[in-house]
SEMARVO-553869 format. One record per residue (C-alpha): x, y, z; residue number from 1. Coordinates in steps of 0.1 Angstrom, whole numbers, plus 5000, padded with zeros to 4 digits. Example, Ala and Ser with C-alpha at 12.3 -4.5 7.8 and 13.67 -1.06 7.14 Angstrom:
2
      u      v      w   ronu
   5123   4955   5078      1
   5137   4989   5071      2
//
This chain:
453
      u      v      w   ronu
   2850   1127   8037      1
   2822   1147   8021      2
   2830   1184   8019      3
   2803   1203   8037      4
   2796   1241   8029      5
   2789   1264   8061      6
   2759   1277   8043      7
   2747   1240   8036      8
   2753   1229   8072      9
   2731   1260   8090     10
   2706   1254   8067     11
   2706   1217   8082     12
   2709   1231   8117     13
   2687   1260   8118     14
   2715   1280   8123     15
   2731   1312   8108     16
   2763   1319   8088     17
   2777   1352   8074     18
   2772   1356   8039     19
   2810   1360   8034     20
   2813   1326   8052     21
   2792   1306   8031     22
   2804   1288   8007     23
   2834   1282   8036     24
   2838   1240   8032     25
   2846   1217   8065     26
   2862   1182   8064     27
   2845   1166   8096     28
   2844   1181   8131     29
   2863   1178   8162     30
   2856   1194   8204     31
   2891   1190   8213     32
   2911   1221   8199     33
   2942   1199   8209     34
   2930   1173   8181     35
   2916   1198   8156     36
   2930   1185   8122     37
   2932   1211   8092     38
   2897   1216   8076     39
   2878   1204   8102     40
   2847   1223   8122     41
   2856   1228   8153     42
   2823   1221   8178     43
   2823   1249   8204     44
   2806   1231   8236     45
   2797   1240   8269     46
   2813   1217   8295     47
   2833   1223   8326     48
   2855   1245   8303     49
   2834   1267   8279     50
   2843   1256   8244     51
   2841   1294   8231     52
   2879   1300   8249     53
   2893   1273   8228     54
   2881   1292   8192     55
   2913   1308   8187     56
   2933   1276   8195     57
   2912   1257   8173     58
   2917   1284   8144     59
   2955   1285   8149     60
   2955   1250   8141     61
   2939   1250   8110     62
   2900   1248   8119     63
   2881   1255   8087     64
   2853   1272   8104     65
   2831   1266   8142     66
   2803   1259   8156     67
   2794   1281   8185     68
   2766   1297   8200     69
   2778   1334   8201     70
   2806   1351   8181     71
   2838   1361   8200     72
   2854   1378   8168     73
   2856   1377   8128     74
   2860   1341   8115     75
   2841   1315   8097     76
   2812   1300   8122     77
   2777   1290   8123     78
   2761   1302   8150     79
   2728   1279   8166     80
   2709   1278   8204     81
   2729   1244   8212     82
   2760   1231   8197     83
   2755   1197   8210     84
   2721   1195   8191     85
   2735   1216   8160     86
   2761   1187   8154     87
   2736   1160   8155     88
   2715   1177   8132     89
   2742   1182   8105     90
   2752   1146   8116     91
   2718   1131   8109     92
   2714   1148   8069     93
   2750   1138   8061     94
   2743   1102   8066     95
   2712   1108   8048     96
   2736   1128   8017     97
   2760   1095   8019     98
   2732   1073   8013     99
   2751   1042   8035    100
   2738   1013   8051    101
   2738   1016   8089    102
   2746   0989   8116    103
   2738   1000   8148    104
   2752   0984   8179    105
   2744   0986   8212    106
   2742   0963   8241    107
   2756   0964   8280    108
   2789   0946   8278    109
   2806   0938   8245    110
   2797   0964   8223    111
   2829   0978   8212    112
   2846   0943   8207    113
   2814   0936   8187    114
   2814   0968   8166    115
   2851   0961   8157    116
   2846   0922   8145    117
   2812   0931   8131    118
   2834   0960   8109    119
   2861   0934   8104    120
   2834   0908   8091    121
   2822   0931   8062    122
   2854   0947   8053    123
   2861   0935   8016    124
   2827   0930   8006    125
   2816   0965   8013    126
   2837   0997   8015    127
   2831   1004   8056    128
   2835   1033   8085    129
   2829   1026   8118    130
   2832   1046   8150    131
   2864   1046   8165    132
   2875   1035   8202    133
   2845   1052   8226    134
   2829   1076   8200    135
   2795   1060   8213    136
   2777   1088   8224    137
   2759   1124   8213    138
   2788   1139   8203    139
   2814   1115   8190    140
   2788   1093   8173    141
   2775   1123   8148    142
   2813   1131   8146    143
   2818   1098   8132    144
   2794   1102   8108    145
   2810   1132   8094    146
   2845   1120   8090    147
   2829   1087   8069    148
   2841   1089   8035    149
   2816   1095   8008    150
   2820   1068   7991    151
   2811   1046   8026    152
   2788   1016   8017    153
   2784   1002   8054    154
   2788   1022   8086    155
   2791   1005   8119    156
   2779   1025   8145    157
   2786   1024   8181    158
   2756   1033   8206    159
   2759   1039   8246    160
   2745   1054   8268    161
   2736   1063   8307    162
   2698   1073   8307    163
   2667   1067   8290    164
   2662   1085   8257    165
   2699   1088   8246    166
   2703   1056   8224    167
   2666   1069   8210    168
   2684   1105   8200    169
   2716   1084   8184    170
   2691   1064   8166    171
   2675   1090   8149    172
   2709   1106   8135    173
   2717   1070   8120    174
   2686   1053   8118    175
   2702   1021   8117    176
   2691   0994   8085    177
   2704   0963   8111    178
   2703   0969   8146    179
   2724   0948   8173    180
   2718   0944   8208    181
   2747   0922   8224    182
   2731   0917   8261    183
   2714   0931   8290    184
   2734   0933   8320    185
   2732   0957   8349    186
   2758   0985   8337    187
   2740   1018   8342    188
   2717   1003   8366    189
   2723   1034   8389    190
   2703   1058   8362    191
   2680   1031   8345    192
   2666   1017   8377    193
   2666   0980   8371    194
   2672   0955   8345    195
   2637   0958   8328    196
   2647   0998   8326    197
   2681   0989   8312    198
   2661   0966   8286    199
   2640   0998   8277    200
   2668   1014   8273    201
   2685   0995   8250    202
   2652   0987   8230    203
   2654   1024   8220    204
   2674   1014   8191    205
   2648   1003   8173    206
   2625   1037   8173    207
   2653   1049   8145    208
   2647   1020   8127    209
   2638   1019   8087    210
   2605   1001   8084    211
   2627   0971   8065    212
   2653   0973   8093    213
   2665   0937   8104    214
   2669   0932   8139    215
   2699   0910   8160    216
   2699   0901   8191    217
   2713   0878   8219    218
   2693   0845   8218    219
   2714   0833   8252    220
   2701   0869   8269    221
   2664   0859   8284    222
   2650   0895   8288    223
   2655   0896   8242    224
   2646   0864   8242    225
   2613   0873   8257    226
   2606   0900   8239    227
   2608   0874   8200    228
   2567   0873   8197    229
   2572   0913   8198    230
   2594   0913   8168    231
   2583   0883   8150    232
   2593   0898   8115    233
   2630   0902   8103    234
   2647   0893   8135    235
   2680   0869   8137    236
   2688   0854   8172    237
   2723   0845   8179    238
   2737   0826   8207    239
   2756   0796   8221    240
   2734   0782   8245    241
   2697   0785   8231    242
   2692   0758   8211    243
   2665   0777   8188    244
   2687   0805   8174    245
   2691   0811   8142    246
   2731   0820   8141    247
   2743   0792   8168    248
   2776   0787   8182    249
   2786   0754   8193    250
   2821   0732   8196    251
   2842   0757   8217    252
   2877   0755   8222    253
   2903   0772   8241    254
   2940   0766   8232    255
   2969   0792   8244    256
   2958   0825   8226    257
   2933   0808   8202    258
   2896   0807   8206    259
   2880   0779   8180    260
   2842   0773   8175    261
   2822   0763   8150    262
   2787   0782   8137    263
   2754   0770   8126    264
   2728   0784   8103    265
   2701   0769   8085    266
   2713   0745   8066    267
   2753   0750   8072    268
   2781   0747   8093    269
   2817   0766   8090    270
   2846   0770   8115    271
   2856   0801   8131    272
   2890   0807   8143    273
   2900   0835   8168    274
   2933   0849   8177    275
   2914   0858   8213    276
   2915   0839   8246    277
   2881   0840   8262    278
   2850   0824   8256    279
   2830   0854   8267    280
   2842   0866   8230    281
   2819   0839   8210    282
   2787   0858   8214    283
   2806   0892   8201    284
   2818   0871   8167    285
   2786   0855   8167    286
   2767   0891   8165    287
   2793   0899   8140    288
   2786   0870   8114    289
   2748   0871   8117    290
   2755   0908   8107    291
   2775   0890   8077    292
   2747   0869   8065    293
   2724   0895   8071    294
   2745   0918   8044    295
   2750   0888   8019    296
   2789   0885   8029    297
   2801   0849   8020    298
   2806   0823   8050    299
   2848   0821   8033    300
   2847   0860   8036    301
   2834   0854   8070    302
   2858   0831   8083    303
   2885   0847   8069    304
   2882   0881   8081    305
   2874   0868   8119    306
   2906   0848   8114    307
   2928   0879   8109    308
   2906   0902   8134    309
   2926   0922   8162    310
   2910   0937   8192    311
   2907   0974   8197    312
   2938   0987   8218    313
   2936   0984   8258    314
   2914   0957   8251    315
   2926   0925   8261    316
   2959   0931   8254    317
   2989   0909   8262    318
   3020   0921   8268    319
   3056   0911   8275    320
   3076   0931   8304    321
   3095   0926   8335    322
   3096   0891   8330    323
   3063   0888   8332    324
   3026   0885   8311    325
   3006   0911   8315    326
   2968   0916   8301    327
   2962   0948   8299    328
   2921   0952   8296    329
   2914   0984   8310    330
   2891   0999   8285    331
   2862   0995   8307    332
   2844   0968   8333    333
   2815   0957   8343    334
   2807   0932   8364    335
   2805   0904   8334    336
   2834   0914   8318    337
   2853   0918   8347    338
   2841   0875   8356    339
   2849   0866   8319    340
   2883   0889   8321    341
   2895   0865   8359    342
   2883   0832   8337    343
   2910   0842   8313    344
   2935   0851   8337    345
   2930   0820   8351    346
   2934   0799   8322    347
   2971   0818   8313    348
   2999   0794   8323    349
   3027   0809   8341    350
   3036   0812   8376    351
   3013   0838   8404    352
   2981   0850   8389    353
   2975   0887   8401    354
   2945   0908   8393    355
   2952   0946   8399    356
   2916   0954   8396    357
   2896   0991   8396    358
   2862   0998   8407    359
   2833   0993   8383    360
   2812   1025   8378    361
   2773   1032   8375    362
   2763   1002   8400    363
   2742   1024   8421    364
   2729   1003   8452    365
   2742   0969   8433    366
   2774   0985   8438    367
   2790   0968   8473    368
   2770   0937   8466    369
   2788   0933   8427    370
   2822   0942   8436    371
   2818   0920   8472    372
   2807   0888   8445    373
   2841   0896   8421    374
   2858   0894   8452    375
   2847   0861   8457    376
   2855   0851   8419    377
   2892   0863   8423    378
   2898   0843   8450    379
   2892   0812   8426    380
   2905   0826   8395    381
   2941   0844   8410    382
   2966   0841   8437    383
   2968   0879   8451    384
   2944   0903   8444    385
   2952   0941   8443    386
   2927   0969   8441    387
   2921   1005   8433    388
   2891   1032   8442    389
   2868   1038   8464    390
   2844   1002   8463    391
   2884   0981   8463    392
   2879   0974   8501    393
   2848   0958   8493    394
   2863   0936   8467    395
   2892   0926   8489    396
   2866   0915   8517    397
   2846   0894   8495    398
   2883   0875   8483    399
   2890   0871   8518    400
   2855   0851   8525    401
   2866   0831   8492    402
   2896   0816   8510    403
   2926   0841   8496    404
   2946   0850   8523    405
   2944   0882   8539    406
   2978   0891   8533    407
   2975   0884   8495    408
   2941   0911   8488    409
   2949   0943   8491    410
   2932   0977   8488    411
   2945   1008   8474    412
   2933   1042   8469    413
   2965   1057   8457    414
   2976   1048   8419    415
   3016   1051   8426    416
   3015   1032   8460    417
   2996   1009   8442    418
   3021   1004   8411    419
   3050   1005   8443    420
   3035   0981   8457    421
   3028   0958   8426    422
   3068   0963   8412    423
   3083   0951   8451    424
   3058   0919   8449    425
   3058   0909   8413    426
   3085   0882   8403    427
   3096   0867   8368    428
   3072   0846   8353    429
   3042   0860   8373    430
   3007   0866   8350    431
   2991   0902   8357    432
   2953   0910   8348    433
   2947   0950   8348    434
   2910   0956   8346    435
   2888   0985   8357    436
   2860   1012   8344    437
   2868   1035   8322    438
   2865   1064   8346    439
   2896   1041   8370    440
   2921   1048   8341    441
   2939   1015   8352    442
   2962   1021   8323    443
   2980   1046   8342    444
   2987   1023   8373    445
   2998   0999   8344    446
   3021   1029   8332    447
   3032   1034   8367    448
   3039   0999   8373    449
   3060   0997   8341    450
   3082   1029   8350    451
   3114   1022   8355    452
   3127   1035   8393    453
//
């Protein structure tokens, strides 16, 4: 990681340091002063706790210095008007001091999956950081960026977001030299307004762009394909089912655990091979290798490095317990991924298929009409469907109109009566899907259900 002085970093933010403090040097940043590593800057925000009670804590555990907005005793510190802002500031010229190639990734389902491969895809070629699990927004995105090494080449960078002008803000810390958009869909819809606000939304990327920045997006995805005649110049269209993109994926094949398809550009063809079940995933690796061939990586690099790639934890997991399969996808949900994740559960031999499924955040008035419709898709993809949170009602009515019998949907608003109930009905051999938003924290039923009585 670069070494950052205090008196280097106020001069970035427009804040002030004492003179004492100056020359004081910080090894990235952290919020949490549970997670404060030694040598770190510890970012004093305002939130439903005030971050300014945590300074001491933060300090005890080997904070180098903080970032606050008022002084509550002697100790290293830059103090600025907003910590948020002061952080993406110093976020913004570090990435300019490092010098690295940006890929910027945004999108409304896949992004994460697609940030990982399109990491995975460049590792041994370049020397590359990426964010890690959900630091996608204000504050863990320039936090990334300050625990890159110096010697980064390639930094992947996560981008999400919940209202207009957020991914434009991320994109002018990183100002991304290949930008990725992986879809549209209608996640966020309750702030953005429709799909064409979601679009503009996303599109915001690009305003952080370097005038030689390549641009990738979803060929398959009709709202970026429309938009081609806009950016004519130095954009690569990927997808399976539009015949005219440039990166195409065609020949797909599902075995137990393996996903197999084979890729298409210009002149050549190669084979991919994934250790992922899903074909929902195809348009994620095919982001990932247009970002290859973008960056000059070999096709054998490419192939090689999808063939070994891993998925981020709590994504898409399978585990082994109680006699049973579980996959544990509870990282977060949106209506597509939430269709894609039933697909799979359907395709998993075994004995009952059971979907323990969470609400899906951010619908606004699509809400009762999107979980009623994944409802109706559980009823065809699994045996008994269980849900959690307030819009689980809803699901289990639109499973009932699908044909599942009443007395196999069920609705929950309780976590522990929920796992309770899941441990009396589950039997050896049975498959279990646990899927929700984020904000569901589905991983805990999962941790309920796997306590033993």
């Amino acid at each position: 990681m670069g070494r950052i002085t205090l008196g280097l970093a106020a001069q970035w933010c427009g804040g002030s340091v004492a003179p004492q403090y100056a020359d004081i040097e910080f090894l990235g940043a952290n919020n949490d002063s549970r997670k404060i590593q030694p040598g770190e800057l510890f970012v004093a925000l305002q939130g439903e706790r005030d971050g300014h009670e945590f300074i001491p804590m933060a300090l005890e555990r080997g904070a180098a210095a903080v970032l606050c907005t008022r002084l509550t005793g002697d100790y290293p510190a830059i103090v600025v008007a907003d910590a948020r802002r002061a952080l993406g500031d110093i976020a913004r010229q570090e990435r300019k001091r490092i010098g690295m190639k940006v890929v910027g990734v945004t999108g409304s389902v896949g992004k994460s999956t697609t940030k990982e491969m399109i990491a995975c895809v460049l590792n041994g070629t370049y020397r590359v950081g990426k964010t890690p699990m959900n630091h996608n927004n204000d504050i863990g995105m320039p936090m990334a960026i300050l625990a890159m090494p110096e010697d980064t080449q390639v930094a992947v960078l996560e981008m999400g977001m919940n209202h207009f002008r957020e991914i434009a803000y991320l994109a002018s810390i990183a100002r991304p030299d290949v930008a990725v958009i992986t879809n549209i869909g209608n996640m966020h819809i309750e702030h953005l307004g429709s799909m064409e606000g979601i679009l503009q939304a996303k599109l915001e990327i690009l305003e952080g762009m370097r005038e030689d920045g390549r641009i990738i997006l979803n060929g398959d995805d009709h709202l970026l394909w429309n938009r081609r005649k806009l950016y004519p110049i130095h954009t690569t269209y990927f997808g399976v089912q539009n015949p005219e993109c440039d990166v195409q994926g065609s020949e797909i094949e599902e075995t137990e655990r393996l996903l197999r398809f084979q890729v298409k550009h210009g002149g050549f063809s190669f084979p991919v091979e994934l250790a992922l079940e899903g074909q929902h995933y195809v348009p994620d690796a095919l982001a990932a290798v247009a970002v290859g061939i973008t960056l000059g990586v070999n096709p054998a690099m490419i192939q090689e490095n999808l063939s070994q790639f891993r998925n981020m934890a709590g994504r898409q997991e399978i585990l082994e317990a109680k006699g049973c399969t579980i996959i544990q996808d509870c990282y977060n949900a949106g209506p597509a991924s939430m269709a894609a994740a039933l697909q799979v559960l359907s395709n998993h031999p075994g004995g009952r298929r059971i979907a323990v499924l969470g609400d899906m955040l951010e619908l606004g008035v699509c809400s009762q009409a999107e979980h009623y419709c994944i409802g109706r898709i559980a009823a065809e993809k699994a045996n008994i469907l269980l849900t959690y949170g307030p819009n689980g009602a809803r699901m289990v009515d639109g499973a009932i109109t699908g044909g599942m019998p009443g007395s196999y949907a069920k609705a929950y608003t309780d976590q522990r009566q929920l796992a309770e109930a899941l441990k009396r009905l589950v039997k050896p051999g049975d498959v279990l899907l646990f899927k929700g938003s984020r904000g569901m924290h589905m991983e805990k039923v999962l941790e309920l259900f796997l306590e033993e009585t």
